[in-house]
mmCIF file as gemmi writes it, N, C-alpha and C atoms, coordinates in Angstrom:
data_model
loop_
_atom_site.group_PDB
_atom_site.id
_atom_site.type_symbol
_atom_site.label_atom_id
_atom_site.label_alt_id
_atom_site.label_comp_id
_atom_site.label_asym_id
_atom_site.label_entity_id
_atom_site.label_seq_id
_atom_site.pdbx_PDB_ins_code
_atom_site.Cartn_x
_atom_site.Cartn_y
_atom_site.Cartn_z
_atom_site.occupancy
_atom_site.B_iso_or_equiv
_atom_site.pdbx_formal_charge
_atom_site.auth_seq_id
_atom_site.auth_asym_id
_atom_site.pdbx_PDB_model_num
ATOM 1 N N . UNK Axp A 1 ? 44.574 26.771 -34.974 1 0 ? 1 A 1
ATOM 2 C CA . UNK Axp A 1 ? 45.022 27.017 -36.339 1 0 ? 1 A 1
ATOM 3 C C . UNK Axp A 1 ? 43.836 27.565 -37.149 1 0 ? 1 A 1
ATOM 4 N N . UNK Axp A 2 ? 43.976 28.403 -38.077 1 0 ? 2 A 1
ATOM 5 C CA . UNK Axp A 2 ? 42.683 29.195 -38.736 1 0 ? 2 A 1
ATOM 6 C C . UNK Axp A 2 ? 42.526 28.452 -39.577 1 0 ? 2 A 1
ATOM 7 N N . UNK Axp A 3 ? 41.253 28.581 -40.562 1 0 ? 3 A 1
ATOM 8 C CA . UNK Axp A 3 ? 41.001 27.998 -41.411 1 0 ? 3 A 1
ATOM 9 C C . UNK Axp A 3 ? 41.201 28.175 -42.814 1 0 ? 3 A 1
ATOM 10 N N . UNK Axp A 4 ? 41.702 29.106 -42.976 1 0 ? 4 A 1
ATOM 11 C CA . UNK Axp A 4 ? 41.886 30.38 -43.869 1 0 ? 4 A 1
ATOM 12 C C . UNK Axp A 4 ? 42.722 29.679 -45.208 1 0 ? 4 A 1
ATOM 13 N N . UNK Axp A 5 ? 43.417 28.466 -45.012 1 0 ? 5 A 1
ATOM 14 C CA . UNK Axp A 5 ? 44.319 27.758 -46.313 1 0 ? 5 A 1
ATOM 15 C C . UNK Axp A 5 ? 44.069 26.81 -46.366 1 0 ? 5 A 1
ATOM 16 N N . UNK Axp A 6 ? 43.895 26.47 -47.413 1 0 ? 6 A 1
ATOM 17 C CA . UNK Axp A 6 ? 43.163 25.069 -47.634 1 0 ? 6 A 1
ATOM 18 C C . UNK Axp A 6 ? 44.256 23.705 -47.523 1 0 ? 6 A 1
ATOM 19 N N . UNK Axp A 7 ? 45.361 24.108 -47.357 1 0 ? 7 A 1
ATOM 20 C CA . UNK Axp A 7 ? 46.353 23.019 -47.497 1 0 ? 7 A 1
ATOM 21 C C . UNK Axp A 7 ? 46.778 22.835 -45.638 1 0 ? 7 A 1
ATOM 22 N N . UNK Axp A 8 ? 45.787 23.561 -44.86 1 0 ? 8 A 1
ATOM 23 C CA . UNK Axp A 8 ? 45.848 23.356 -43.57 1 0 ? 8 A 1
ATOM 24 C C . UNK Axp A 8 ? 44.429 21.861 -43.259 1 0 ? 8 A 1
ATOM 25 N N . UNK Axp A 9 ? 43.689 22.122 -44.093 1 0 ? 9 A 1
ATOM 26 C CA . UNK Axp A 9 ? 42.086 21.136 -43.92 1 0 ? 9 A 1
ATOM 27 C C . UNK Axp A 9 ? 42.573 20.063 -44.863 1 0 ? 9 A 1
ATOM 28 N N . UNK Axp A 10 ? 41.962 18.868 -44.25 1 0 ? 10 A 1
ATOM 29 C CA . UNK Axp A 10 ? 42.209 17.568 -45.046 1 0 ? 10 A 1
ATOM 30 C C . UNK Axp A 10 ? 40.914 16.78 -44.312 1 0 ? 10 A 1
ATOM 31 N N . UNK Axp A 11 ? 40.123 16.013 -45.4 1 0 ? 11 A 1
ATOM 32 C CA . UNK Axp A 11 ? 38.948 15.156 -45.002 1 0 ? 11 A 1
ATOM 33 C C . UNK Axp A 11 ? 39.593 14.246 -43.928 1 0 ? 11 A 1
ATOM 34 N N . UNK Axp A 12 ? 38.622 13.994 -43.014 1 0 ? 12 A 1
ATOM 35 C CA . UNK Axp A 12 ? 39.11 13.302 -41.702 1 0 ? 12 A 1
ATOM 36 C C . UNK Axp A 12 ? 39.375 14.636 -40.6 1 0 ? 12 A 1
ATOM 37 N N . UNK Axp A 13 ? 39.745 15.263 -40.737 1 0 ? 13 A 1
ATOM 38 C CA . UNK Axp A 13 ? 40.178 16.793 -39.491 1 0 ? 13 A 1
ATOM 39 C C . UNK Axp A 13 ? 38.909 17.17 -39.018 1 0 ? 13 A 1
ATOM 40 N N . UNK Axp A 14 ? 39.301 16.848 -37.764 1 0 ? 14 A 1
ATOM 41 C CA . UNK Axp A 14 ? 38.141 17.871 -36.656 1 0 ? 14 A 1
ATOM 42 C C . UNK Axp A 14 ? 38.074 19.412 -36.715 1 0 ? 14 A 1
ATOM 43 N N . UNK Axp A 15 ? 37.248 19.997 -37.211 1 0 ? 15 A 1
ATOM 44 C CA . UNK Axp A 15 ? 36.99 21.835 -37.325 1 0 ? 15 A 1
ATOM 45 C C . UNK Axp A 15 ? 35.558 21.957 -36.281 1 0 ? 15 A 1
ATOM 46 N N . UNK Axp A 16 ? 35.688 23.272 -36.463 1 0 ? 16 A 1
ATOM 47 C CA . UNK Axp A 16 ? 34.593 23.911 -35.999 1 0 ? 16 A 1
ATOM 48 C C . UNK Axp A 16 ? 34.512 24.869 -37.412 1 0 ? 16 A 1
ATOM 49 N N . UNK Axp A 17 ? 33.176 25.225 -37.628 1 0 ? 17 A 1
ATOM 50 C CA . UNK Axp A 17 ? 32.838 25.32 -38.695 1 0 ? 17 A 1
ATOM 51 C C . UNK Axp A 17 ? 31.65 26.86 -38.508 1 0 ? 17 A 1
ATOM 52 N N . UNK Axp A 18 ? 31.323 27.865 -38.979 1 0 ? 18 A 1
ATOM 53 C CA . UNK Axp A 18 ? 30.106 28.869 -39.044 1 0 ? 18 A 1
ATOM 54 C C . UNK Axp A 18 ? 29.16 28.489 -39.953 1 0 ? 18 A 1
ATOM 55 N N . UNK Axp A 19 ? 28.324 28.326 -39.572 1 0 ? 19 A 1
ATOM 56 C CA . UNK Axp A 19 ? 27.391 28.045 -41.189 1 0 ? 19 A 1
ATOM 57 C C . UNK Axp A 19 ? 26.503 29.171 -41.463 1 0 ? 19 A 1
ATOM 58 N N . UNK Axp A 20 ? 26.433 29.49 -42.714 1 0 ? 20 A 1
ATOM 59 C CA . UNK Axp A 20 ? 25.794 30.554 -43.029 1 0 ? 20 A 1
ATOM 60 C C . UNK Axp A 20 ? 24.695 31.066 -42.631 1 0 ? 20 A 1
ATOM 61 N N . UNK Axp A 21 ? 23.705 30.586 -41.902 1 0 ? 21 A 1
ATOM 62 C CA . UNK Axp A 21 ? 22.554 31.454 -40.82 1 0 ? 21 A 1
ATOM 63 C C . UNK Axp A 21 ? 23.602 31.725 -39.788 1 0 ? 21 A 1
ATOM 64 N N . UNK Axp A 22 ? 24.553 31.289 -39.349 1 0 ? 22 A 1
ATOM 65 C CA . UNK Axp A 22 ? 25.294 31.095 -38.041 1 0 ? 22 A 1
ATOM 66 C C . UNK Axp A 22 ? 26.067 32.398 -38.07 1 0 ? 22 A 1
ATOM 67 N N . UNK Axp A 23 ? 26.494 32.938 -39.051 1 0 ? 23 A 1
ATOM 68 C CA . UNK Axp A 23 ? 27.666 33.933 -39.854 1 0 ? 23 A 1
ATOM 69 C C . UNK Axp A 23 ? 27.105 35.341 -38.617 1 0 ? 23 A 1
ATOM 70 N N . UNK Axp A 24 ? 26.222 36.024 -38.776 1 0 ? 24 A 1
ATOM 71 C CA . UNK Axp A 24 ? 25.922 37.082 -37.755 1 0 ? 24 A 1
ATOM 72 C C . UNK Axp A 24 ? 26.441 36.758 -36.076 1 0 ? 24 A 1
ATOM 73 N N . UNK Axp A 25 ? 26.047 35.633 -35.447 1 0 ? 25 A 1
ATOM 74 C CA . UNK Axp A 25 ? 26.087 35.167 -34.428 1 0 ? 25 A 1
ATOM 75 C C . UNK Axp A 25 ? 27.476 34.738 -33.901 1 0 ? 25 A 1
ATOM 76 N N . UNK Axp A 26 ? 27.81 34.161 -35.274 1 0 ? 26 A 1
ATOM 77 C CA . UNK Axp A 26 ? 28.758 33.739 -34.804 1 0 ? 26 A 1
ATOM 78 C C . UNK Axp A 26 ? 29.478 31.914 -34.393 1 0 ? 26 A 1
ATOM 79 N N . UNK Axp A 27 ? 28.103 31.121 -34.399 1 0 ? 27 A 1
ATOM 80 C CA . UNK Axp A 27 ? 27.762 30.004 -33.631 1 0 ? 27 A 1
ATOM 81 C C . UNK Axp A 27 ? 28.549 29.576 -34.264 1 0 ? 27 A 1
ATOM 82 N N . UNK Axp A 28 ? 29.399 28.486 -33.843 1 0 ? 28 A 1
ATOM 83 C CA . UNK Axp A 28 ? 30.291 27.415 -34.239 1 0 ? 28 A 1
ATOM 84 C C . UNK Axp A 28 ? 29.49 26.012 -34.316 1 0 ? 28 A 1
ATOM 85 N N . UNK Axp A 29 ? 29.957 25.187 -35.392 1 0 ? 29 A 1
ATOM 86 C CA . UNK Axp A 29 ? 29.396 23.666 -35.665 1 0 ? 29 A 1
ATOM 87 C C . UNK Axp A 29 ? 30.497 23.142 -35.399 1 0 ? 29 A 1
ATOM 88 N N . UNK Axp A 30 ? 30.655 21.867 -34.688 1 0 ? 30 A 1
ATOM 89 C CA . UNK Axp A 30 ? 32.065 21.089 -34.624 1 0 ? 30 A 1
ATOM 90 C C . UNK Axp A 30 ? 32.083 19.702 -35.649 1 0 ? 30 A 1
ATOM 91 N N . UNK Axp A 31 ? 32.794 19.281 -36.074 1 0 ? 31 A 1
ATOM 92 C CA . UNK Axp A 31 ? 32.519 18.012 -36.751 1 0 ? 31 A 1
ATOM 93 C C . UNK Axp A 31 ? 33.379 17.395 -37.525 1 0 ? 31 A 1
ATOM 94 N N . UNK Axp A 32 ? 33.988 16.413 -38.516 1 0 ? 32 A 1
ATOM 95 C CA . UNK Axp A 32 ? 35.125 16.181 -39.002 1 0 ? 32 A 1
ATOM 96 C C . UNK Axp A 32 ? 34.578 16.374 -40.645 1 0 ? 32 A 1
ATOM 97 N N . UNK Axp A 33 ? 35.575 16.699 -41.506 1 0 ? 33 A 1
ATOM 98 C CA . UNK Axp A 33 ? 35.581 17.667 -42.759 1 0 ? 33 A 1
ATOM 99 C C . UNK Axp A 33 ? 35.209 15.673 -43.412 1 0 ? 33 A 1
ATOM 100 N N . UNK Axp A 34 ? 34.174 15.944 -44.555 1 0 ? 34 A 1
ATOM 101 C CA . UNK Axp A 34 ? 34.13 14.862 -45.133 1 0 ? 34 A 1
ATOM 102 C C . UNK Axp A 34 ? 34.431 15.311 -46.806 1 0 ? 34 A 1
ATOM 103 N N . UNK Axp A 35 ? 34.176 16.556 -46.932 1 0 ? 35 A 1
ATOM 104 C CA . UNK Axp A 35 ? 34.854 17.088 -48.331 1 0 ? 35 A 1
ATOM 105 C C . UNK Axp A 35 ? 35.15 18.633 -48.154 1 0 ? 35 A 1
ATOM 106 N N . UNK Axp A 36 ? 36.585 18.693 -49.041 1 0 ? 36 A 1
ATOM 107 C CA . UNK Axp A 36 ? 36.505 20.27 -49.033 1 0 ? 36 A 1
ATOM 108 C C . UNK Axp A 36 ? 35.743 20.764 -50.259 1 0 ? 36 A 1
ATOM 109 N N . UNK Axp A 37 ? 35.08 22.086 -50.184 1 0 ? 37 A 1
ATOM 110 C CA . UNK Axp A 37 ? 34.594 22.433 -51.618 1 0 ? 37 A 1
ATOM 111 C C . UNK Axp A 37 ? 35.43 23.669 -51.682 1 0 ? 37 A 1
ATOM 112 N N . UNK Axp A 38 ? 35.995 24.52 -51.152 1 0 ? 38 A 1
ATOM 113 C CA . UNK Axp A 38 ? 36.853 25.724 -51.648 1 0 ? 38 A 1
ATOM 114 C C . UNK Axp A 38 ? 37.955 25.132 -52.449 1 0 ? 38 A 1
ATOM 115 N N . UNK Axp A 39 ? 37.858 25.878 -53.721 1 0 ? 39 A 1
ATOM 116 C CA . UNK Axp A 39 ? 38.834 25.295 -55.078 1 0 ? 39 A 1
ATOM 117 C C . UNK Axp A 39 ? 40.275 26.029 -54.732 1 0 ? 39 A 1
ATOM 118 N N . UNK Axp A 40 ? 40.46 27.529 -54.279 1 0 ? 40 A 1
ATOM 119 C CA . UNK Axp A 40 ? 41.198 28.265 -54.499 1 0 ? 40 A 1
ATOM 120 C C . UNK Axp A 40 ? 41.855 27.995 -53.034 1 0 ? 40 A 1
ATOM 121 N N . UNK Axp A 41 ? 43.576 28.06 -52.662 1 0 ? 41 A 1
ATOM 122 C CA . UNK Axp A 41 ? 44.314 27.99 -51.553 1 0 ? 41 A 1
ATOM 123 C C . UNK Axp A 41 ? 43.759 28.29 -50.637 1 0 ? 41 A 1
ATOM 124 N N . UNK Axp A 42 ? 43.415 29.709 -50.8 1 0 ? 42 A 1
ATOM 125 C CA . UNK Axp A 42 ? 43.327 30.892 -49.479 1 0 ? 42 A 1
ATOM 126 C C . UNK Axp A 42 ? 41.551 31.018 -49.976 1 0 ? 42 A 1
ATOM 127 N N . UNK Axp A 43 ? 41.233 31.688 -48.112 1 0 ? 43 A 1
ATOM 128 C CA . UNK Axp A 43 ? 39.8 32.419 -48.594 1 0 ? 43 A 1
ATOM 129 C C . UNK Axp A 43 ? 39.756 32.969 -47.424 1 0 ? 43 A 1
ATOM 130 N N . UNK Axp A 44 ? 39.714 34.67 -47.185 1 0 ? 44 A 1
ATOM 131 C CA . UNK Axp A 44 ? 39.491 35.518 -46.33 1 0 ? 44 A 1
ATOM 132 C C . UNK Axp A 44 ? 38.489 34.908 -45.027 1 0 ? 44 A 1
ATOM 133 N N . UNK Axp A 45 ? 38.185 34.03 -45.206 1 0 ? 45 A 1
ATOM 134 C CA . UNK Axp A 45 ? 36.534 34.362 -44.543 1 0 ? 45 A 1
ATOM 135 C C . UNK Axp A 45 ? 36.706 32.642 -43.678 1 0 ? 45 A 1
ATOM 136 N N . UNK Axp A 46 ? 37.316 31.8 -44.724 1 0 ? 46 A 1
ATOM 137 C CA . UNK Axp A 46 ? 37.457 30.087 -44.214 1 0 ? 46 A 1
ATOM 138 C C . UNK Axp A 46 ? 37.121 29.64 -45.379 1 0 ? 46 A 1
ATOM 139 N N . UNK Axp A 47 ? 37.661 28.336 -45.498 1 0 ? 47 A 1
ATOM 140 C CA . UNK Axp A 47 ? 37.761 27.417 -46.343 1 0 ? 47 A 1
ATOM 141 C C . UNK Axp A 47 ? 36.558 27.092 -46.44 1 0 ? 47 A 1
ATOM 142 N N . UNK Axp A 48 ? 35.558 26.829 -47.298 1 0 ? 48 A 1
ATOM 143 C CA . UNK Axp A 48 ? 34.109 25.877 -47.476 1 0 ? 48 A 1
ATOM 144 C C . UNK Axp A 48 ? 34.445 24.379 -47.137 1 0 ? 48 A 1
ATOM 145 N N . UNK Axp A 49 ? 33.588 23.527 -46.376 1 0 ? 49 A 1
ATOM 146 C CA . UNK Axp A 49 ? 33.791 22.391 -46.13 1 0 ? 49 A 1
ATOM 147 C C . UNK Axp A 49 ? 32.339 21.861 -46.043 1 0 ? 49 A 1
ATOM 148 N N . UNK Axp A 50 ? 32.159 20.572 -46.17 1 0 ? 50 A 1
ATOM 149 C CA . UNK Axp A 50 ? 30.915 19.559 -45.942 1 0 ? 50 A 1
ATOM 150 C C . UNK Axp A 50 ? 31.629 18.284 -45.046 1 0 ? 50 A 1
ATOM 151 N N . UNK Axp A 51 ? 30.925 18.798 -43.699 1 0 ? 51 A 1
ATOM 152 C CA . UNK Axp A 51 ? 31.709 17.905 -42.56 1 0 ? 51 A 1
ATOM 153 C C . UNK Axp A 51 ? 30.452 16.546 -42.936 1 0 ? 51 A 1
ATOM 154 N N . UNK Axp A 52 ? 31.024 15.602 -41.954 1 0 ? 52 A 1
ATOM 155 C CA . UNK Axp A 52 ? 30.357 14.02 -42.067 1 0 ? 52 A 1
ATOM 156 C C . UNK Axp A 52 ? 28.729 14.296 -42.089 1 0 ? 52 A 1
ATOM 157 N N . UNK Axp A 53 ? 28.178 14.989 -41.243 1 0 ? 53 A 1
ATOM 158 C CA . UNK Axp A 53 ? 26.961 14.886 -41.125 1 0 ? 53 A 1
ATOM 159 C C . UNK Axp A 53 ? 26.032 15.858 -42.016 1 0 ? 53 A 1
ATOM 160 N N . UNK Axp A 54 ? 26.921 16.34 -43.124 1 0 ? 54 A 1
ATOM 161 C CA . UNK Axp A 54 ? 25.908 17.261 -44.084 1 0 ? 54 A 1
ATOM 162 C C . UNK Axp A 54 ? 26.437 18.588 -43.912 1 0 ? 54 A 1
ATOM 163 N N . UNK Axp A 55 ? 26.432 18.949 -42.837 1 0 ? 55 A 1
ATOM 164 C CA . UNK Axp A 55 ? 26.651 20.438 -42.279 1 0 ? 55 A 1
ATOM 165 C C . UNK Axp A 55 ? 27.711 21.22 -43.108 1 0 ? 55 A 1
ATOM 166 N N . UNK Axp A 56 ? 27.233 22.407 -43.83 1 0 ? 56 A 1
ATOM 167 C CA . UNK Axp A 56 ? 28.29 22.942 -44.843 1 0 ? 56 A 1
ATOM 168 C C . UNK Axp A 56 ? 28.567 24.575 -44.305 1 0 ? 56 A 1
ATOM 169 N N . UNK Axp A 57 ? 29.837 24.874 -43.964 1 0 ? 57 A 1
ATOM 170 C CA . UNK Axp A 57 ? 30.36 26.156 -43.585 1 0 ? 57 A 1
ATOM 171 C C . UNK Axp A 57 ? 31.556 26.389 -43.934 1 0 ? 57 A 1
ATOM 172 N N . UNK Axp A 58 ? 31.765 27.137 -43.199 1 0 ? 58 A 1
ATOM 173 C CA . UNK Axp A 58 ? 33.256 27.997 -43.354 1 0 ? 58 A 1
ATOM 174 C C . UNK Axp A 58 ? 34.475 27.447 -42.308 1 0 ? 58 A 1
ATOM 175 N N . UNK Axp A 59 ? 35.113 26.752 -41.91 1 0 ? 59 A 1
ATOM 176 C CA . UNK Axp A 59 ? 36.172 26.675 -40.944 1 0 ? 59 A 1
ATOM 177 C C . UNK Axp A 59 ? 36.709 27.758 -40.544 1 0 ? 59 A 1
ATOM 178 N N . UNK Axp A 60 ? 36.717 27.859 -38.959 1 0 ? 60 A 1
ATOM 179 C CA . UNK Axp A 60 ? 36.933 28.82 -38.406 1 0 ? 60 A 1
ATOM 180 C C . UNK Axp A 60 ? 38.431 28.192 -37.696 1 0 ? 60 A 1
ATOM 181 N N . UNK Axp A 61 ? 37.868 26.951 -37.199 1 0 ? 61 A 1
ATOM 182 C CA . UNK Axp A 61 ? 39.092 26.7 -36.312 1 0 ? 61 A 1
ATOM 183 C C . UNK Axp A 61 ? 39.593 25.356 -36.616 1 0 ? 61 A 1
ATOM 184 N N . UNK Axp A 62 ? 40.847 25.046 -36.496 1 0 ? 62 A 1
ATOM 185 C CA . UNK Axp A 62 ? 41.047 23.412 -37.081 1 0 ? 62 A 1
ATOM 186 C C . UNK Axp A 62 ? 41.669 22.83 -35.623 1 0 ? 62 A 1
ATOM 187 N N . UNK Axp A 63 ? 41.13 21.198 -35.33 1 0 ? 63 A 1
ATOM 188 C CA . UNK Axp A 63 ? 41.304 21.611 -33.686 1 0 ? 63 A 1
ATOM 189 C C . UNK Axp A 63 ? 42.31 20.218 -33.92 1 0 ? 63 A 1
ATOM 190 N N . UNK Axp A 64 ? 43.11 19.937 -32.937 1 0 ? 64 A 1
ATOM 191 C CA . UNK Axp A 64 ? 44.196 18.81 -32.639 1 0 ? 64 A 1
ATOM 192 C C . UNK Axp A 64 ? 43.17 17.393 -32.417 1 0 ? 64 A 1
């Protein structure tokens, strides 16, 4: 599932996440969402999130 709507992410959900040095590369972070910060529904690119351990990116993928 993409990450792309915010009414798909809920604190507690396992994502994989890009973080912004990561964005060229590509690298994925895995981890569970501890806050969302994207205000607006949608966002081209992934939702902003701050998973449990600090780590702040973009959701790429929202996993089961």
């Amino acid at each position: 599932m993409p990450g792309t709507r915010r009414d798909n992410i809920a604190p507690g959900k396992a994502v994989r996440v890009v973080q912004k040095q990561d964005q060229r590369s590509g690298k994925l972070t895995e981890g569970v969402v501890a806050r969302i910060l994207t205000n607006s529904a949608t966002h081209p690119h992934g939702i902003k999130v701050k998973l449990e351990d600090g780590t702040v990116g973009r959701v790429k993928e929202i996993l089961d």
